[in-house]
C-alpha positions as CSV (number, residue, x, y, z in Angstrom):
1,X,81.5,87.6,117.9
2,X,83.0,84.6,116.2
3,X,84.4,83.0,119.2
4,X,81.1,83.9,121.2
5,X,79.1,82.2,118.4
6,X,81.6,79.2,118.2
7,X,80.9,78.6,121.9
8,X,77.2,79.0,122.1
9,X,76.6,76.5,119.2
10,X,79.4,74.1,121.6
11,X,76.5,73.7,124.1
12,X,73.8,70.9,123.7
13,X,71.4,71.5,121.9
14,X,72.5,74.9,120.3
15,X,74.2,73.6,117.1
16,X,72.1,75.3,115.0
17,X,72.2,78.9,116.9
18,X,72.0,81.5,114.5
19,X,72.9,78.9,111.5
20,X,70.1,78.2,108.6
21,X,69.0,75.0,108.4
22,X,70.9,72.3,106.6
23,X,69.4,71.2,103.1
24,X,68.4,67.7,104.0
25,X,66.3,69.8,106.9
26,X,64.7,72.0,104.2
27,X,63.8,68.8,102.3
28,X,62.6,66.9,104.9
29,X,60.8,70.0,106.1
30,X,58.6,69.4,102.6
31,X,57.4,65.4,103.4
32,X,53.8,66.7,103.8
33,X,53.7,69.5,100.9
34,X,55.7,71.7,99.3
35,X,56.9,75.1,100.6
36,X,56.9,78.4,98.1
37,X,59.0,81.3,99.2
38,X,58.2,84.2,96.7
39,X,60.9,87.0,96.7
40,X,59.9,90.8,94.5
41,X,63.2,93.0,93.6
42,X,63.9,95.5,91.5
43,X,66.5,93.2,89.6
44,X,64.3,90.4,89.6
45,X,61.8,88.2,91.2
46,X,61.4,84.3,92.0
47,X,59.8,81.8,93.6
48,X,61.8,79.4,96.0
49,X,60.5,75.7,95.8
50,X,61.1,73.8,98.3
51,X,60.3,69.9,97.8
52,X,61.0,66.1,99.3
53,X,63.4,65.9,96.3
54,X,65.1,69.5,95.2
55,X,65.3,72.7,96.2
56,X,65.3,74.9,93.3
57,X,64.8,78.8,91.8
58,X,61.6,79.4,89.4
59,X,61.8,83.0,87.9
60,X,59.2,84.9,87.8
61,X,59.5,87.7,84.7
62,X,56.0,88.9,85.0
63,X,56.1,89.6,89.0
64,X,57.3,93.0,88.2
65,X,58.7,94.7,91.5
66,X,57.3,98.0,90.8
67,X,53.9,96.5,89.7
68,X,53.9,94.2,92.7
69,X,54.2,97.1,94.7
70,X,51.3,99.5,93.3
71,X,49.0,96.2,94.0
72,X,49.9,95.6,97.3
73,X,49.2,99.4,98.0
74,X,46.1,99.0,96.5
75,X,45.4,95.5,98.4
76,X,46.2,97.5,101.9
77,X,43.5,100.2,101.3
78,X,40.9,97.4,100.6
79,X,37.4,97.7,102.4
80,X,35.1,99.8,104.0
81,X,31.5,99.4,103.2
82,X,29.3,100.7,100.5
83,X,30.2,102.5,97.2
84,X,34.1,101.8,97.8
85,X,33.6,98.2,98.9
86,X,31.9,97.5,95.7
87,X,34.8,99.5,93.4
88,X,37.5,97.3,95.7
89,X,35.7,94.0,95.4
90,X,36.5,95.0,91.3
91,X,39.8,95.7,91.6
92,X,40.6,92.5,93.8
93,X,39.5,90.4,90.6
94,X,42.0,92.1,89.0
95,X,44.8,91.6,92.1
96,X,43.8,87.9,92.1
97,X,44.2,87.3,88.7
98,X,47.5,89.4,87.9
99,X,48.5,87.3,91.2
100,X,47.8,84.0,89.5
101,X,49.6,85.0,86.3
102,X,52.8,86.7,87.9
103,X,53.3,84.3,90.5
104,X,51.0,81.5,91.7
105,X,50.2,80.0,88.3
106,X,53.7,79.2,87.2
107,X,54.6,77.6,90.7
108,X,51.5,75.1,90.6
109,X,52.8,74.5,86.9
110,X,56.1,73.6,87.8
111,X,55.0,71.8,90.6
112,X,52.3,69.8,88.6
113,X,55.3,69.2,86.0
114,X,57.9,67.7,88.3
115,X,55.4,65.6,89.8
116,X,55.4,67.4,93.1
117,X,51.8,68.1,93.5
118,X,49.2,66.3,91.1
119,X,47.5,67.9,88.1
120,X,44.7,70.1,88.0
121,X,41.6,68.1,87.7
122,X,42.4,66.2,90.9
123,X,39.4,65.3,93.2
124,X,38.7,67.8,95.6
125,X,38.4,65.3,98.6
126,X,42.7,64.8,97.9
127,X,44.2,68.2,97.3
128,X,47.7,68.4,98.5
129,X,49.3,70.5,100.6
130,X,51.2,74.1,99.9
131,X,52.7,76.2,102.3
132,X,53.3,80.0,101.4
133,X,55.8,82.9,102.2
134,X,55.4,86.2,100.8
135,X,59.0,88.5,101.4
136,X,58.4,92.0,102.0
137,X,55.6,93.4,100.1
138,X,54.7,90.5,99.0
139,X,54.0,89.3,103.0
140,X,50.1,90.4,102.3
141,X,49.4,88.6,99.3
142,X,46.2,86.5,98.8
143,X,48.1,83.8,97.5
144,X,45.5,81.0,98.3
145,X,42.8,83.1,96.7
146,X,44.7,83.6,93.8
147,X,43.5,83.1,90.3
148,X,40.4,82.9,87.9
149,X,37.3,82.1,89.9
150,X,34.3,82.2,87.4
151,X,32.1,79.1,87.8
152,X,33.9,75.4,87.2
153,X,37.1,77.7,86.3
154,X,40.1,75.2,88.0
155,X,42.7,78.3,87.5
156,X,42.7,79.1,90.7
157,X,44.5,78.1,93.8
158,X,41.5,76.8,95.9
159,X,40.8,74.4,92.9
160,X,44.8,73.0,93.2
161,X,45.8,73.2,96.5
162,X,45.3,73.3,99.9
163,X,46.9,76.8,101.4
164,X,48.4,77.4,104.8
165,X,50.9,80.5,105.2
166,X,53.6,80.6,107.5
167,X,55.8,83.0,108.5
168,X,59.6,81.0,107.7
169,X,60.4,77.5,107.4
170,X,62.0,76.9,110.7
171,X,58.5,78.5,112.3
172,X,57.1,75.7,110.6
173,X,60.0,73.2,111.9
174,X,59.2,74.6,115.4
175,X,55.4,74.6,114.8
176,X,55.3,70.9,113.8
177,X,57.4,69.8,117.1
178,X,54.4,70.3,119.0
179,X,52.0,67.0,118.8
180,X,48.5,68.0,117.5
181,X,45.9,66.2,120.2
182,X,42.3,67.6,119.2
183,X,40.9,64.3,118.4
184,X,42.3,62.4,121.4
185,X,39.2,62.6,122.9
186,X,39.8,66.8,123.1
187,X,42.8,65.9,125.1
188,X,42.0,63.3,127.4
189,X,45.3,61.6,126.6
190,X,47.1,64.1,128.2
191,X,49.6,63.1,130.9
192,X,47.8,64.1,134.4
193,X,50.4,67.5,135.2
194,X,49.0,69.2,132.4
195,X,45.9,70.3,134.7
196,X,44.0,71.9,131.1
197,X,40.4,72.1,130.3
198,X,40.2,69.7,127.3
199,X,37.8,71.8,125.4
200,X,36.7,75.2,123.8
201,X,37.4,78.8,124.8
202,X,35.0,80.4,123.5
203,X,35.1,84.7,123.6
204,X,31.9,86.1,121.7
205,X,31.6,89.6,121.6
206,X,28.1,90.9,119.6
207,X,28.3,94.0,121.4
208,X,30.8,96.4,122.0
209,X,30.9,99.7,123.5
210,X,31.4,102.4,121.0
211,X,31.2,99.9,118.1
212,X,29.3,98.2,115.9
213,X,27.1,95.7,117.0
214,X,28.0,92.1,115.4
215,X,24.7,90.4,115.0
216,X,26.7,87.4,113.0
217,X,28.5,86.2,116.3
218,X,25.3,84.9,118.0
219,X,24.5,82.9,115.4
220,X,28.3,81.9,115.4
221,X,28.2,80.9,118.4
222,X,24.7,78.5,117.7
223,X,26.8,77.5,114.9
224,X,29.4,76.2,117.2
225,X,27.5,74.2,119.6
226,X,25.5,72.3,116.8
227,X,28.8,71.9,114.9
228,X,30.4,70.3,118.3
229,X,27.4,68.7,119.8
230,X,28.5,65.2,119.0
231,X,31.8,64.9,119.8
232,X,33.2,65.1,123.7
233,X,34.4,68.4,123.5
234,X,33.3,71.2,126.7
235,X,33.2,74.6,125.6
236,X,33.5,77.2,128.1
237,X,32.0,80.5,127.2
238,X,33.4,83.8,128.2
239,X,30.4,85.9,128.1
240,X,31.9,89.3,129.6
241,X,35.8,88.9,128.5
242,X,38.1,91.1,129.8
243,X,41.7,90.6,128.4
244,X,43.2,89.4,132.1
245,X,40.6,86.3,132.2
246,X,41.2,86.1,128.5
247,X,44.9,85.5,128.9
248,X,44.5,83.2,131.9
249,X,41.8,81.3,130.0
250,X,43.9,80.6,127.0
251,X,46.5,79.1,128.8
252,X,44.0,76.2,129.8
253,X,42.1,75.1,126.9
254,X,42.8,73.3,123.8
255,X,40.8,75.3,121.1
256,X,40.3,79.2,121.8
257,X,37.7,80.7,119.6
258,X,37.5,84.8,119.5
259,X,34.3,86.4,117.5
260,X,34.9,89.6,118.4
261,X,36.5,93.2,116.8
262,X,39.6,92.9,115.6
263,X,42.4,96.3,114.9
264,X,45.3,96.3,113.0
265,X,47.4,99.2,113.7
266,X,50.2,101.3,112.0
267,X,52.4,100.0,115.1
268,X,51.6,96.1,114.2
269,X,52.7,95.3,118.3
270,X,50.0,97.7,119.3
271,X,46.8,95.4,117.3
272,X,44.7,93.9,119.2
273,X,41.4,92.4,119.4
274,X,38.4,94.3,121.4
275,X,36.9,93.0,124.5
276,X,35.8,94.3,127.7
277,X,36.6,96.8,131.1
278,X,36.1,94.8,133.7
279,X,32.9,96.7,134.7
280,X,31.2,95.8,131.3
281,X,30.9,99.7,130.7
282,X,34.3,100.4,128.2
283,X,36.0,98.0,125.5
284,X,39.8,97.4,126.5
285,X,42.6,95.8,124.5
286,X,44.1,92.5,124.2
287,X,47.5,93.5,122.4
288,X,49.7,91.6,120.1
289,X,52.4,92.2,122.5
290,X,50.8,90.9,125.9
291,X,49.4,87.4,123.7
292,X,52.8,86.5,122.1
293,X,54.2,86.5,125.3
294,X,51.8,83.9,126.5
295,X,53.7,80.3,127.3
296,X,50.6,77.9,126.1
297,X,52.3,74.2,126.1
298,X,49.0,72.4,125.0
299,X,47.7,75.1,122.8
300,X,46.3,73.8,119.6
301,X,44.4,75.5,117.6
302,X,43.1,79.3,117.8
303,X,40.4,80.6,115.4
304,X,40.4,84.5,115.2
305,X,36.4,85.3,113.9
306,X,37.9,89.3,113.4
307,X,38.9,91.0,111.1
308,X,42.6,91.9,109.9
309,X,43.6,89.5,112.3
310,X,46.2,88.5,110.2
311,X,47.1,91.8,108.8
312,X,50.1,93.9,109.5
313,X,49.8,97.6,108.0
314,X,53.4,98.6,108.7
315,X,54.8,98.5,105.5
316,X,58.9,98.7,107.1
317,X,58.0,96.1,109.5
318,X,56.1,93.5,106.7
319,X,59.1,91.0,106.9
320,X,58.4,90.7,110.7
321,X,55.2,89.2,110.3
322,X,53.3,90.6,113.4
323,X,49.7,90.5,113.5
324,X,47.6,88.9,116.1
325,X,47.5,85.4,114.4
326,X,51.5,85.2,114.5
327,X,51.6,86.7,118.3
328,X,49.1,83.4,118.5
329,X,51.7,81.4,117.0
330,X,54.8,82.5,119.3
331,X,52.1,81.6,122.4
332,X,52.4,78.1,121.3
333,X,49.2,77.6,119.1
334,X,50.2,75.2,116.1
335,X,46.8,76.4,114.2
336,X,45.6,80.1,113.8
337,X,42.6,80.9,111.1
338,X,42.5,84.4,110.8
339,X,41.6,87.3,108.5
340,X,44.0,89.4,106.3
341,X,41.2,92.2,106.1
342,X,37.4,93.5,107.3
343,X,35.0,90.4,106.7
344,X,31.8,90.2,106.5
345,X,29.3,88.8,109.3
346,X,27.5,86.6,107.4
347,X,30.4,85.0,105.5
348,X,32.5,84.6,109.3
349,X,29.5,82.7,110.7
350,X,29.5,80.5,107.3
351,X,32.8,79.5,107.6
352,X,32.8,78.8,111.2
353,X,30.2,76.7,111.3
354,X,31.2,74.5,108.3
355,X,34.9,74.3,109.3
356,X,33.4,72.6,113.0
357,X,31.5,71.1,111.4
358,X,34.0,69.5,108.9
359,X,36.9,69.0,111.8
360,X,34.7,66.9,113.8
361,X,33.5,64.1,111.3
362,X,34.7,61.1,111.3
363,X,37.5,61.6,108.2
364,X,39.8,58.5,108.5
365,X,43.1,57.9,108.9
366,X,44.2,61.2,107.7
367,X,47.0,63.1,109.4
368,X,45.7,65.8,111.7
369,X,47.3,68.7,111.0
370,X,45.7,67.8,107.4
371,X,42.4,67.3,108.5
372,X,42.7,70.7,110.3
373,X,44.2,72.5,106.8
374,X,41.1,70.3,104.6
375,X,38.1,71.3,107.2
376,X,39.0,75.0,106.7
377,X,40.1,74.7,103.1
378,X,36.5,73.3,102.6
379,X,34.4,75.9,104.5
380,X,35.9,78.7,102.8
381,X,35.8,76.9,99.2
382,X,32.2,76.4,100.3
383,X,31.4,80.5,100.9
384,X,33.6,81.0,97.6
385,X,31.1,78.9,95.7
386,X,27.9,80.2,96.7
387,X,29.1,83.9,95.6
388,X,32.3,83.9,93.9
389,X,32.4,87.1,92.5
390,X,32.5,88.7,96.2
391,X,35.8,88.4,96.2
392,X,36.1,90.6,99.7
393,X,33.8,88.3,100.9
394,X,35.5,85.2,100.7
395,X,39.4,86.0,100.3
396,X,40.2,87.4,103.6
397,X,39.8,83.9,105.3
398,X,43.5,82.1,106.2
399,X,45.0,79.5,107.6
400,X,48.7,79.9,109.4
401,X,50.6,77.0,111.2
402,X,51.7,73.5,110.9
């Protein structure tokens, strides 16, 4: 194995095969916000900072492993509708707050102390940047959601930081490779070869057979072309998606935008998100497996209006990180929004429209892959406000990627 290993990293370009990356990679890996690697065992827990300036260990005493464990059991049985949804929406205060106390609340602190991030209190309009990574259990956790969210409360992570999850740090090495184009003119700088549509996929689906209708995604879709009127974007609109056009659509368009059903299942390879037969008569499947293995060169960004698009149920396969907004990723999207549980109609259209809304103004000389991070930050801060104590409501909503 050795000597097979010792030639494969002798070829160009394969240094690194199988090697972690070096620490000055790490650091320089952190130029546009820290990364937070939080690790539960039964001997002990921590969080791994990763900064411009230090890599370093924060322990965690109060991120019991056992107690971590009982919440994200309790976090993976969240939902459903009625009298339950109403008892979970009361234990995810609880979740969100233990969250803060065990684990998210003493990394910002640290953070805030070395000078990393700045302190609470900071103008909204200039939040930083935090990427997160949850090992094992801890792969579910609602770590941008975390904290105390009672009116002009700033102990909470929306308040501090701006959140995006990914799955390792060389995912986010390979992720930020790619150059982000949304806002040259949708694409319009692209070399000729590239024959894309510089635009909008757009996949609604307010009916489906033998499931609920979702009234929400018509109005989603309104939301949409107001948000985008303005700018020189095309949207193409699938209006009887079957998962073959689907996947030869994707391939072709900048920004692909799915309002549909989304299923997590037990075999995380096997979710998928609900579209049509191509009769119109049946739903079919568009499988985790069959988008990951997508090759999408221009692919930007990918916004997943389903729910537990970014869940993964399997509880001996949580390290892998295989959901639909990570099969989005290995297809070559740099962005994917997506939902870690069942969300509300209402609150998805909300969100939608604000974050199109937001990603389209005229915001500066900002870095893009911030401005994408900031216009979503903003539109689910923007839901959390209005009613903050539906914690279901609002949580679910995340951003993965560069």
């Amino acid at each position: 194995m050795e000597v097979v290993l010792t030639r494969i990293r002798s070829l160009p370009g394969y240094g690194g095969f199988l090697l972690p990356p070096s620490e000055d990679a790490l650091l320089n890996m952190a130029t546009t916000g820290p990364i937070v690697v939080f690790n539960s065992t039964p001997y002990r827990s921590d969080a791994i900072i990763v900064t411009t300036t230090a890599i370093t260990s924060l322990e965690l005493p109060n991120l019991d492993y056992k107690e971590t464990g009982d919440w994200m059991m309790k976090l993976a049985n969240f939902g459903g509708s009625g009298f339950k949804r109403c008892e979970d929406n009361k234990e995810m205060k609880g979740l969100l707050m233990w969250l803060w106390d065990a684990a998210v609340g003493p990394v910002l602190e640290s953070l805030e102390s070395s000078g990393a991030i700045l302190r609470s209190g900071v103008d909204e309009n200039h939040l930083q940047r935090i990427w997160w990574i949850g090992v094992g259990q801890l792969s579910m956790a609602p770590f941008h959601a975390a904290g105390d969210h009672s009116r002009r409360s700033t102990r909470n992570t929306l308040s501090r930081a701006i959140s995006a999850y990914i799955p390792t740090i060389k995912a986010l090495s390979y992720a930020r490779q790619k150059k982000l184009h949304l806002f040259d003119e949708c694409g319009a700088s692209l070399p000729p070869e590239h024959s894309r549509n510089a635009g909008l996929l757009l996949v609604p689906m307010p009916e489906t057979p033998g499931a609920t209708n979702l009234p929400g995604v018509l109005q989603e879709v309104q939301y949409i072309y107001d948000s985008t009127s303005k700018s020189a974007i095309k949207i193409t609109v699938l209006s009887n998606p079957t998962p073959a056009e689907v996947l030869k659509q994707v391939q072709h368009h900048d920004i692909v935008h799915f309002a549909c059903h989304g299923v997590s299942d037990f075999n995380p390879s096997n979710s998928h998100l609900v579209l049509l037969t191509p009769d119109g008569t049946n739903a079919d499947k568009l499988p985790v497996r069959d988008i990951s293995s997508l090759n999408t060169p221009g692919a930007q960004l990918a916004y997943l209006s389903a729910c537990s698009s970014a869940k993964n149920p399997s509880t001996i396969l949580a390290d892998e990180v295989i959901h639909l907004a990570s099969a989005f990723h290995l297809a070559g999207f740099i962005h994917t929004l997506a939902n870690l549980w069942e969300t509300e109609d209402q609150a998805s259209s909300e969100v939608a429209r604000d974050f199109y809304n937001l990603l389209f103004q005229d915001q500066g000389n900002v870095d893009d892959h911030y401005r994408v991070s900031a216009a979503f930050h903003k539109a689910v801060k923007q839901v959390r406000d209005k009613r903050p104590a539906n914690y279901l409501g609002w949580a679910p909503f995340v951003h993965t990627g560069a």
